[in-house]
Z-matrix of the N, CA and C atoms (Angstrom, degrees):
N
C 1 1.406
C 2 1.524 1 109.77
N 3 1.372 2 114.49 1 135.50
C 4 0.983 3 122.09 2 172.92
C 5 1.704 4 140.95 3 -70.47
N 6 0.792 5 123.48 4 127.75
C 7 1.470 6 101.23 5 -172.03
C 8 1.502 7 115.51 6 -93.03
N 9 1.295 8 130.89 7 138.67
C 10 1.336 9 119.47 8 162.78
C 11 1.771 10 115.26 9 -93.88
N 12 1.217 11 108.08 10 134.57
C 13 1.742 12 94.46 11 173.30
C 14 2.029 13 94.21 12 -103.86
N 15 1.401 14 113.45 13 160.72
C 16 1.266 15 110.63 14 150.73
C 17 1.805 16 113.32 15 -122.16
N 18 0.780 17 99.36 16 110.00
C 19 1.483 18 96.10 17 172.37
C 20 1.527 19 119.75 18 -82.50
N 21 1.861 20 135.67 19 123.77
C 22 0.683 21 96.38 20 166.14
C 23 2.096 22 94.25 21 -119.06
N 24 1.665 23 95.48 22 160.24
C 25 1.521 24 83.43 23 175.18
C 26 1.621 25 103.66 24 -116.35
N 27 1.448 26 104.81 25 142.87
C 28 1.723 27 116.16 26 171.67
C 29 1.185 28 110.68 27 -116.77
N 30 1.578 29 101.05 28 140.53
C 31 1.689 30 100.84 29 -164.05
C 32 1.644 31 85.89 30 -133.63
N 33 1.228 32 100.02 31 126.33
C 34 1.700 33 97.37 32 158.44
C 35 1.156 34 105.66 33 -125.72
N 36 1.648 35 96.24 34 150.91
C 37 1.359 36 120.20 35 171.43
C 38 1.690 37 120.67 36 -87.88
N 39 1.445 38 106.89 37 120.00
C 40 1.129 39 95.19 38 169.58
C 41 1.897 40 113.65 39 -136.30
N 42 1.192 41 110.29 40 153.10
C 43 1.623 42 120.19 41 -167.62
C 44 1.501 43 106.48 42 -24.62
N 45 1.187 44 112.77 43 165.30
C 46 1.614 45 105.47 44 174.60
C 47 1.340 46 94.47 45 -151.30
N 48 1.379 47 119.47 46 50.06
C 49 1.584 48 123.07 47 -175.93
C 50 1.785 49 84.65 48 -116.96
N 51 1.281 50 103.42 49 148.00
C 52 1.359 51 123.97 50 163.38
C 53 1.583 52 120.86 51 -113.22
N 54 1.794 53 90.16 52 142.30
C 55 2.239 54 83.55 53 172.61
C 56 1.416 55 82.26 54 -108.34
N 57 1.586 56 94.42 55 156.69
C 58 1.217 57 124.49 56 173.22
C 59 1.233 58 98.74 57 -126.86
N 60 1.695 59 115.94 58 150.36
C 61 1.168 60 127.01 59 -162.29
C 62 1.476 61 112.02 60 -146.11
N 63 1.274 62 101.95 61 84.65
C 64 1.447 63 115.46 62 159.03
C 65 1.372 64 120.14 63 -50.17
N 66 1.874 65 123.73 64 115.42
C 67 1.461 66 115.97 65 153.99
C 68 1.163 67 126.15 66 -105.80
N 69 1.459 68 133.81 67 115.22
C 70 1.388 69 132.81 68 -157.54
C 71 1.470 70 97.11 69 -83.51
N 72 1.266 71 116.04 70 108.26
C 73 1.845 72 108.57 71 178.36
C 74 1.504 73 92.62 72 -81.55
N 75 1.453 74 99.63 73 132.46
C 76 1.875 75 114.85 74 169.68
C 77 1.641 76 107.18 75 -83.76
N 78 1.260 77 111.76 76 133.10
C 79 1.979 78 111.87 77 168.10
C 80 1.673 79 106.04 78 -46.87
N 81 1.690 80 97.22 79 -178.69
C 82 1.091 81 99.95 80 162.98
C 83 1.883 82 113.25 81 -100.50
N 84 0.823 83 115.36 82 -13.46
C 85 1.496 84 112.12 83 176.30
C 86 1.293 85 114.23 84 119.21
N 87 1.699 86 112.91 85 -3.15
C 88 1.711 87 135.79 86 -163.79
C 89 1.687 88 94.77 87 -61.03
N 90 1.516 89 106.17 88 -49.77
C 91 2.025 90 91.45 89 -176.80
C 92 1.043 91 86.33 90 -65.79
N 93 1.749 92 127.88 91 -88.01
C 94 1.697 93 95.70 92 -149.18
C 95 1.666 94 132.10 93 -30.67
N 96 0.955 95 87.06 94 -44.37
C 97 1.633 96 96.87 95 -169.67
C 98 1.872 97 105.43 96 -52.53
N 99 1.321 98 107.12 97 -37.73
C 100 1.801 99 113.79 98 -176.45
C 101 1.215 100 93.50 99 -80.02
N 102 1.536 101 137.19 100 -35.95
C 103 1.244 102 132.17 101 -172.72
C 104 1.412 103 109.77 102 -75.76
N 105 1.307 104 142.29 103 -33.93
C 106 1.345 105 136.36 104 154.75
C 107 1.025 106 125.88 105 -47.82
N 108 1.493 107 131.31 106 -49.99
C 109 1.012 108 150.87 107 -154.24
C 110 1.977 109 96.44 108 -80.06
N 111 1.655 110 114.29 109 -61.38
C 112 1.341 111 120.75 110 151.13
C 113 1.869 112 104.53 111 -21.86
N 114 1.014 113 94.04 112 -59.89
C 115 1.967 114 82.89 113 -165.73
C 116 1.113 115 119.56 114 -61.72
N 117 1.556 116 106.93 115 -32.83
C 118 1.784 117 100.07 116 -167.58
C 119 1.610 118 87.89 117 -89.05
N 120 1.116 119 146.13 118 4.00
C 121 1.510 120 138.26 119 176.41
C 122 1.220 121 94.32 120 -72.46
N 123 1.578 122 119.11 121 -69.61
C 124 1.707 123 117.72 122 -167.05
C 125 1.984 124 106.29 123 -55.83
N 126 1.340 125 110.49 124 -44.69
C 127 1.057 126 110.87 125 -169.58
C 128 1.951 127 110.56 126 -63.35
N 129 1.270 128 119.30 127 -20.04
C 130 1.618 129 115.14 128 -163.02
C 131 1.746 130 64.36 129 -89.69
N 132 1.009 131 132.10 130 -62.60
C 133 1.434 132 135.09 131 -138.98
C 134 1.645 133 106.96 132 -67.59
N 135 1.181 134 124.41 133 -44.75
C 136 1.414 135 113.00 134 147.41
C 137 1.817 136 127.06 135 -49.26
N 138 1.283 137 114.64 136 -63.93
C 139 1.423 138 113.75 137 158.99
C 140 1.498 139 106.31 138 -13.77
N 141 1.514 140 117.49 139 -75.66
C 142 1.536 141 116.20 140 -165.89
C 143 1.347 142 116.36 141 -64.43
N 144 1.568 143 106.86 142 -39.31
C 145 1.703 144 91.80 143 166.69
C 146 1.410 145 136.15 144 -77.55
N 147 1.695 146 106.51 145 5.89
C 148 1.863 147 96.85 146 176.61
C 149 1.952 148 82.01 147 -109.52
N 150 0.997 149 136.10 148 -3.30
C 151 1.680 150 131.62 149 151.11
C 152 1.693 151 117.99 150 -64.50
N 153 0.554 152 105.24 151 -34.85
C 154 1.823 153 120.55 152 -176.18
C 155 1.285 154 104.23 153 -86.58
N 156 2.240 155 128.34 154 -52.48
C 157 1.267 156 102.44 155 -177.64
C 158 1.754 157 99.93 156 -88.40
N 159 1.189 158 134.04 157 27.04
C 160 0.973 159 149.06 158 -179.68
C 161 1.939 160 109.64 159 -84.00
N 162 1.344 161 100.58 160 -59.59
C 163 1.520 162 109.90 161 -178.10
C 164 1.918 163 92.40 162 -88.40
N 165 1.015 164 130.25 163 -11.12
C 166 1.481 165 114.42 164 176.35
C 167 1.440 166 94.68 165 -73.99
N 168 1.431 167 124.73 166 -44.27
C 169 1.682 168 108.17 167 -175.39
C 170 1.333 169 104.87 168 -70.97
N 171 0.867 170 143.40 169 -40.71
C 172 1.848 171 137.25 170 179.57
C 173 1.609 172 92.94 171 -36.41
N 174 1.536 173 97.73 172 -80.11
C 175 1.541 174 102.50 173 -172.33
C 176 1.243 175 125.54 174 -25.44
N 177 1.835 176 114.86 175 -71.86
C 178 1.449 177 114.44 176 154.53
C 179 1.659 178 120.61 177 -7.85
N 180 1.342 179 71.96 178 -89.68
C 181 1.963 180 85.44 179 175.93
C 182 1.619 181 114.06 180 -32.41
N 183 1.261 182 132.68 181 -56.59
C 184 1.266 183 139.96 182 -167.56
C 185 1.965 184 100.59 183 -79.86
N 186 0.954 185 117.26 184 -10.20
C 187 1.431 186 116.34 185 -175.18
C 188 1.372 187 98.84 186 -101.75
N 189 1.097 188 125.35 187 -32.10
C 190 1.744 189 146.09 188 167.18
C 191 1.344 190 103.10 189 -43.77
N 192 1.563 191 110.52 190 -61.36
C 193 1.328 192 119.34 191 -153.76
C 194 1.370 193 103.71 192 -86.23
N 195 1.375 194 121.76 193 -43.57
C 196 1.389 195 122.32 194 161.27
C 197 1.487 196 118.87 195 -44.74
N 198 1.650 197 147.45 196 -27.18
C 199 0.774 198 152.21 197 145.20
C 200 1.670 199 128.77 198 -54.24
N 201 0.761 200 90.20 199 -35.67
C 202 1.518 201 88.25 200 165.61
C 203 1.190 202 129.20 201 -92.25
N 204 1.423 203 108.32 202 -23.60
C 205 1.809 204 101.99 203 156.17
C 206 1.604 205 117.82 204 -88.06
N 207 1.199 206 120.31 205 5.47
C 208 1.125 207 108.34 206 144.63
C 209 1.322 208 141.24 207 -108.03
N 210 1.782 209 113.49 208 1.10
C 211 1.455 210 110.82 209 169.31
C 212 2.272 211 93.47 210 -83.30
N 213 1.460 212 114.13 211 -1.14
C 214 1.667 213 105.74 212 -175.10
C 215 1.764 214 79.62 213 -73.43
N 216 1.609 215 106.14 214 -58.21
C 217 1.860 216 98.07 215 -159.36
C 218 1.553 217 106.25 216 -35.80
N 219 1.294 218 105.87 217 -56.15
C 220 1.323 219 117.45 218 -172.59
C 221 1.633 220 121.78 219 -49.36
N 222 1.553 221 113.50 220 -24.13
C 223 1.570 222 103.01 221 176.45
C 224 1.508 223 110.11 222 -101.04
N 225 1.614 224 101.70 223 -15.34
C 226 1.675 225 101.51 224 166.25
C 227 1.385 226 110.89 225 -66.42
N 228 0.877 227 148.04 226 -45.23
C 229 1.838 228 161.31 227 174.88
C 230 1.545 229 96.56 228 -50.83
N 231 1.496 230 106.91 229 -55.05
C 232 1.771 231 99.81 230 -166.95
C 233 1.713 232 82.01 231 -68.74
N 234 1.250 233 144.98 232 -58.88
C 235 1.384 234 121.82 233 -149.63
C 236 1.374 235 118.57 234 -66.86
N 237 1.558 236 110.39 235 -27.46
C 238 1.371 237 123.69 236 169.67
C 239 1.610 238 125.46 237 -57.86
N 240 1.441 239 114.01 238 -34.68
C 241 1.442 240 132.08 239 175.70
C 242 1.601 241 99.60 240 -80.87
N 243 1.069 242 138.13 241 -40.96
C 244 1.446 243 135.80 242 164.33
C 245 1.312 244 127.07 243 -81.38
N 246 1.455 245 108.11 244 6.30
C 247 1.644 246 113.64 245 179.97
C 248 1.233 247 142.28 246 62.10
N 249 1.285 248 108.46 247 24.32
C 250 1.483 249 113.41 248 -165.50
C 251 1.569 250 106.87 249 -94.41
């Protein structure tokens, strides 16, 4: 006896496009945040050093000026001890 086979074949078509899916992970904000923080360091820290060589010239100046009124006491005294 013979056999019959029937074959049938089904083919479907289906898309052959792919998504791809980019996830952009966002930071937490930690550099900026160190990077600000960096700025106002240099920035207070300059501030204090044109404040600081700021009162060193006063001083100067005032140690200046104090010197010279006392090398004046000092030549009034010598003229006084020599009588002039």
């Amino acid at each position: 006896m013979a056999e019959e086979r029937i074959v049938q074949e089904r083919r479907v078509d289906t898309p052959t496009t792919n998504t791809t899916v980019i996830e952009r992970r966002g930071g937490s904000g930690a550099g900026l945040l160190i990077g600000i923080v960096l700025l106002l360091a240099v920035l207070i820290g300059g501030y204090l050093l044109f404040v600081q060589t700021g009162s060193e010239t006063a001083k100067n100046n005032a140690i200046t000026s104090a010197a010279k009124s006392v090398g004046s006491a000092a030549d009034k005294a010598g003229d006084a001890v020599d009588g002039k």
